[in-house]
C-alpha positions as CSV (number, residue, x, y, z in Angstrom):
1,X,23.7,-2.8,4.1
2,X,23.8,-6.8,4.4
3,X,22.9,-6.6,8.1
4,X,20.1,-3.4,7.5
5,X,18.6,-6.1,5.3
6,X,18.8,-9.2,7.5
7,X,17.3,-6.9,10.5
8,X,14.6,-5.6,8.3
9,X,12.8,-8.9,8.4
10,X,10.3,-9.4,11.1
11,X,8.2,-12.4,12.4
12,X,5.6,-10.3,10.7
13,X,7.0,-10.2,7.3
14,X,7.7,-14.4,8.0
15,X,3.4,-14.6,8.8
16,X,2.3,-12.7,5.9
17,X,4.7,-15.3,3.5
18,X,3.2,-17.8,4.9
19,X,-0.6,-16.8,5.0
20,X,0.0,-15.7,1.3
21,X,0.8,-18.8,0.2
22,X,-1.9,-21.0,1.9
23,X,-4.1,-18.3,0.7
24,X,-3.4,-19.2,-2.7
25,X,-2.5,-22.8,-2.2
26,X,-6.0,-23.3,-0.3
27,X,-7.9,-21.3,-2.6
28,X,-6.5,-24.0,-5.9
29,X,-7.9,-26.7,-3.9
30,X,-11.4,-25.3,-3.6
31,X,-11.6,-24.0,-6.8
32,X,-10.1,-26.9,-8.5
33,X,-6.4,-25.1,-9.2
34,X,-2.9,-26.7,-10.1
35,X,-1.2,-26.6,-6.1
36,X,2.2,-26.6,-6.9
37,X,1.9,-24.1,-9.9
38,X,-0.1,-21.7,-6.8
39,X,2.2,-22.6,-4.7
40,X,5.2,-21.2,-7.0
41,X,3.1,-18.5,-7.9
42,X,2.7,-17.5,-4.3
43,X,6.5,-17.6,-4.0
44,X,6.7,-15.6,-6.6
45,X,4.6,-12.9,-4.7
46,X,6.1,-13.5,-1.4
47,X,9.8,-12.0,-3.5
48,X,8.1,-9.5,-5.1
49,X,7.0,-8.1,-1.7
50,X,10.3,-8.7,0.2
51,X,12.2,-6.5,-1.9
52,X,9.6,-3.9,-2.5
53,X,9.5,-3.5,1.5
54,X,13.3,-3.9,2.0
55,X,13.3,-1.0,-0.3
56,X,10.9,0.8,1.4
57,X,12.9,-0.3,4.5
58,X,15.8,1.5,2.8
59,X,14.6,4.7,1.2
60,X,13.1,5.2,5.2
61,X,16.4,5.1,6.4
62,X,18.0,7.6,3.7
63,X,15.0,9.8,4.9
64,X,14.8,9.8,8.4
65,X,16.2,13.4,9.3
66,X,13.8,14.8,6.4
67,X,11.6,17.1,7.4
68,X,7.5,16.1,6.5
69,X,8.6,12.2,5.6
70,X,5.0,10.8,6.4
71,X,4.2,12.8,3.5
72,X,6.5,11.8,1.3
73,X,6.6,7.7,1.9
74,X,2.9,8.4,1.6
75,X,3.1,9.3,-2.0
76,X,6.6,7.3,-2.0
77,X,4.7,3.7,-1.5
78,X,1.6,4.1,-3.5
79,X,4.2,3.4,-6.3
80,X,2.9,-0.2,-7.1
81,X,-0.8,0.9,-6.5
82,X,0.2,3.4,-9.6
83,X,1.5,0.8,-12.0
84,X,-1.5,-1.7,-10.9
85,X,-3.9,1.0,-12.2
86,X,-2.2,1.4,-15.7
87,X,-2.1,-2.5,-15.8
88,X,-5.9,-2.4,-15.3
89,X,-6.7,0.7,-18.2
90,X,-4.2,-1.2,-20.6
91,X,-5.9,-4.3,-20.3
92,X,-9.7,-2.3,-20.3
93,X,-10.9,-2.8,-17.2
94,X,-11.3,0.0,-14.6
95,X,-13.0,-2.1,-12.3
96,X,-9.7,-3.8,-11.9
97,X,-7.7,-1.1,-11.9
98,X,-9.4,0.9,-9.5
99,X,-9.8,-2.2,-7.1
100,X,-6.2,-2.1,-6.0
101,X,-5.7,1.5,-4.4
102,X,-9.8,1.9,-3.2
103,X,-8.8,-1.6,-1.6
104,X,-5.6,-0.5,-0.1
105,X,-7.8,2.1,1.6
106,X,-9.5,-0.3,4.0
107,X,-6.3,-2.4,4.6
108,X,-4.1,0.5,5.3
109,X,-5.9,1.7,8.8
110,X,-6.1,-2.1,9.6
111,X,-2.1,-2.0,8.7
112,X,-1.7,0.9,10.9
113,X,-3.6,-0.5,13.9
114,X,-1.1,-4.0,13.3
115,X,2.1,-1.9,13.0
116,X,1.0,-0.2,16.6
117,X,0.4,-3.6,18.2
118,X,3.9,-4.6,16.8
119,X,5.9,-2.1,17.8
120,X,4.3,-1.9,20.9
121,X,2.9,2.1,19.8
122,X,-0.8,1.2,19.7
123,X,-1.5,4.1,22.2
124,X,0.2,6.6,20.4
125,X,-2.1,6.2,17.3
126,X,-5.0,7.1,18.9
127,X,-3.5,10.3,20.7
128,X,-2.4,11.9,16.9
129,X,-4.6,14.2,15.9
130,X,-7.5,12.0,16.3
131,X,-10.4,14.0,14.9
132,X,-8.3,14.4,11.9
133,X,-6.6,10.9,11.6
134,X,-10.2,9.0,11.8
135,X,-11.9,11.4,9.9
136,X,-9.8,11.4,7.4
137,X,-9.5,7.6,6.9
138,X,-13.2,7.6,7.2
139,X,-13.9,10.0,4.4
140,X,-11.0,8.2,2.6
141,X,-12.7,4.3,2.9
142,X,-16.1,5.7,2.5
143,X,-15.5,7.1,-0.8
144,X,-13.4,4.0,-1.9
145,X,-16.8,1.7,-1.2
146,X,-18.9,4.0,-2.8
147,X,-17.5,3.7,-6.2
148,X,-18.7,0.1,-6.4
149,X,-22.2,1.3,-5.4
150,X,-22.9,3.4,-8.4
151,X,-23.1,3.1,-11.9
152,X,-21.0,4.1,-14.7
153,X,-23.2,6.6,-15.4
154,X,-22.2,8.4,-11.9
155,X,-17.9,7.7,-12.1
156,X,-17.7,11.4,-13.1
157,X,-19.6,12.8,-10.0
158,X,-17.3,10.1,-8.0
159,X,-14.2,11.3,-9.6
160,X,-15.1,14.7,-8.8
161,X,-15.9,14.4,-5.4
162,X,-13.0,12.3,-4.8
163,X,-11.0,14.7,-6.0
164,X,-12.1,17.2,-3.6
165,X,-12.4,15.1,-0.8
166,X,-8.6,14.3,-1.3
167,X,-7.3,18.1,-2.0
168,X,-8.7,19.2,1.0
169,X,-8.0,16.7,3.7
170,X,-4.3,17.0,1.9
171,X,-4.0,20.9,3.0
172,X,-5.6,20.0,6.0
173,X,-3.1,17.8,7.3
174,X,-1.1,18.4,10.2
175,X,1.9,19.6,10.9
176,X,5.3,16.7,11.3
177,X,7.0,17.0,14.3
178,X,10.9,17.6,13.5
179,X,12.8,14.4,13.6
180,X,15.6,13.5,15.8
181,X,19.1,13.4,14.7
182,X,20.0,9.5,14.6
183,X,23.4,7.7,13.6
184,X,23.5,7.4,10.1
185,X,22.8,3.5,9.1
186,X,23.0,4.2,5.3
187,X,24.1,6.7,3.0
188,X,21.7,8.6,1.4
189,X,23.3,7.6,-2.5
190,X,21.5,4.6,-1.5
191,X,17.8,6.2,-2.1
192,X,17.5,6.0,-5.7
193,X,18.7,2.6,-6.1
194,X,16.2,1.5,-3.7
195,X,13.3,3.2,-5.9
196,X,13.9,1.6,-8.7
197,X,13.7,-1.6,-6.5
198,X,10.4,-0.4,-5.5
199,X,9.0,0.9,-9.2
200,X,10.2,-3.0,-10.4
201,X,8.7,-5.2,-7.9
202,X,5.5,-2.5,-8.7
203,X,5.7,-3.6,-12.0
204,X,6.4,-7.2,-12.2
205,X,3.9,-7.7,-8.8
206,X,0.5,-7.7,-11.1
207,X,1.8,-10.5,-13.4
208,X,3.3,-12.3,-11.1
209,X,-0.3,-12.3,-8.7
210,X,-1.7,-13.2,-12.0
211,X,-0.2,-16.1,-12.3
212,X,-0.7,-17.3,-9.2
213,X,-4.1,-16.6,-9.6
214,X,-4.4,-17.8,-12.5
215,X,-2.8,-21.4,-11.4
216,X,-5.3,-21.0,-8.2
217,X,-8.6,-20.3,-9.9
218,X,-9.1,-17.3,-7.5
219,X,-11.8,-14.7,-9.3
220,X,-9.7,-11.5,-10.9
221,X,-11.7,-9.4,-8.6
222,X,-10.7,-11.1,-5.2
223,X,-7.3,-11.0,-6.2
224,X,-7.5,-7.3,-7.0
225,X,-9.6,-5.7,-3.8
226,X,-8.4,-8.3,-1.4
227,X,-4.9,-10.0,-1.6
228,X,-3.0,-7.1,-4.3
229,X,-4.7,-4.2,-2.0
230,X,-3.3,-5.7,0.7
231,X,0.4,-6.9,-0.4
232,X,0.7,-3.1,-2.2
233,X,-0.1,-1.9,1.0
234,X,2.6,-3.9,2.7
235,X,5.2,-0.8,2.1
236,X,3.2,1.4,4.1
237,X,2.7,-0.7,6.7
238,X,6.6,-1.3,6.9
239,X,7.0,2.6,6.8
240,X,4.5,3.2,9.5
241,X,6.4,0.4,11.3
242,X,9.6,2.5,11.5
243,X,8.3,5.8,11.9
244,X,6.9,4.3,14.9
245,X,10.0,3.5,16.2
246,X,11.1,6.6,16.0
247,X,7.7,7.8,18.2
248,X,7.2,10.1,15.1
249,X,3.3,9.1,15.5
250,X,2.4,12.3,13.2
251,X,4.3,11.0,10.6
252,X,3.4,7.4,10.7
253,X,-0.2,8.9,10.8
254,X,0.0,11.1,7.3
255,X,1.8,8.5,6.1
256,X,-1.3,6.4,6.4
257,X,-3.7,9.0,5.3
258,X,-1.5,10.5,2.4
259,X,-1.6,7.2,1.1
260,X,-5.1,6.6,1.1
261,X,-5.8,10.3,-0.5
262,X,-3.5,9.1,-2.8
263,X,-5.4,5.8,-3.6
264,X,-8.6,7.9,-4.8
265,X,-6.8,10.5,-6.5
266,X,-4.8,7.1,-8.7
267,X,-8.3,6.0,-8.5
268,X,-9.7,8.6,-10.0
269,X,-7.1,9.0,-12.5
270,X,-7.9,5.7,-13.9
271,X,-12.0,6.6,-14.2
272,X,-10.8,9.6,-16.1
273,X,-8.8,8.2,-18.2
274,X,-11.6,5.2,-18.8
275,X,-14.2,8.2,-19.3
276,X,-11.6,9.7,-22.0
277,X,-11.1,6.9,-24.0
């Protein structure tokens, strides 16, 4: 398990540390921020996200002979996305917590293109199921903007039709291709220690972010649609990265997609909920 751990860290995972906290450090020197509180802050993020991919990295492992896993991790890593939206009704604003998952639906195709380049399987992304792959993340992003172009009086059309949108490009998805019997790495008993890894750095990520933004100056909204969208989508982009590996490029696909259907049915959980209340 030590050495699954140590080999789980990429020169990726080292870049996006780094990036985070510049972003964060820069952002409390234009905006007039305390630096070394950001810069904590941003360490603070940067843990958060280590062990929620390591435990991605590990529940992957436990997984890999199961049969429809892109489905699953895609449902699997929306899991901080999930607690940032009850964060965001708790504290009143769905703005907020609908930023996070329709945000995650932009980054997560830009994640999947990265995770080809790095893995050196950008081809096989493009020769999946392509009419459905594109479609679907097109349908997916396009719905995830629209909600910021209409009013509140239109969140229940939105909800509906994202509703519907998602249903249906779920039972349209393609079939996984069977996976390959591999030497087991790490027991499967492993699993469920791992989610709870996962469901805690879910939870404690939106305070910790708020700190650091909070010590940064950088606008609530930012932090939601641009850096949490993209740091809760780091565990799929570390799941698409081993599926990958594994040239299962249908399951690294729906992992993709079942994520972003995800995202607008969380999404439209929260506007329900908000609508309700």
């Amino acid at each position: 398990m030590k050495q699954f751990v140590i080999d789980s860290i990429s020169p990726v995972d080292m870049i996006s540390w780094a990036v985070t906290a510049l972003f964060f450090c820069g952002a409390a020197l234009i905006y007039g921020g305390d630096v070394p509180t950001a810069f904590i802050g941003a360490g603070g993020v940067v843990l958060t996200m280590f062990l929620v991919g390591t435990a991605i990295e590990v529940m992957i492992e436990t997984l890999k002979d199961v049969k429809g896993i892109g489905t699953l991790t895609g449902f699997l890593t929306n899991g901080p996305e999930a607690l940032v939206v009850v964060v965001g009704l708790v504290a009143g604003d769905v703005l907020f917590a609908a930023s996070t998952p329709l945000g995650s639906n932009y980054m997560n195709p830009v994640l999947l293109l990265l995770a080809g380049i790095v893995v050196g399987r950008f081809a096989l992304i493009f020769t999946v199921k392509p009419l459905y792959t594109w479609l679907a993340i097109f349908l997916t992003a396009a719905l995830a903007g629209g909600f910021y172009l209409i009013p509140p009086s239109g969140y229940l059309y939105w909800m509906i039709a994202a509703s519907l949108v998602g249903l249906a490009l779920f039972f349209m998805r393609p079939a996984e291709e069977e996976g390959k019997a591999d030497d087991i790495v790490i027991a499967k008993t492993w699993f469920f220690p791992a989610l709870v890894i996962l469901l805690a750095g879910g939870y404690f990520l939106d305070p910790v972010v708020n700190f650091a933004s909070t010590a940064s100056n950088v606008p609530k909204g930012v932090i939601g649609f641009v850096v949490l969208s993209t740091l809760t989508s780091w565990p799929e982009f570390k799941s698409t990265m081993a599926l990958l590996r594994r040239n299962r490029g249908t399951s690294a696909i729906l992992n993709i997609v079942v994520s972003n259907i995800t995202n607008l049915w969380l999404a439209a959980a929260g506007v329900m909920v908000y609508l309700a209340l």
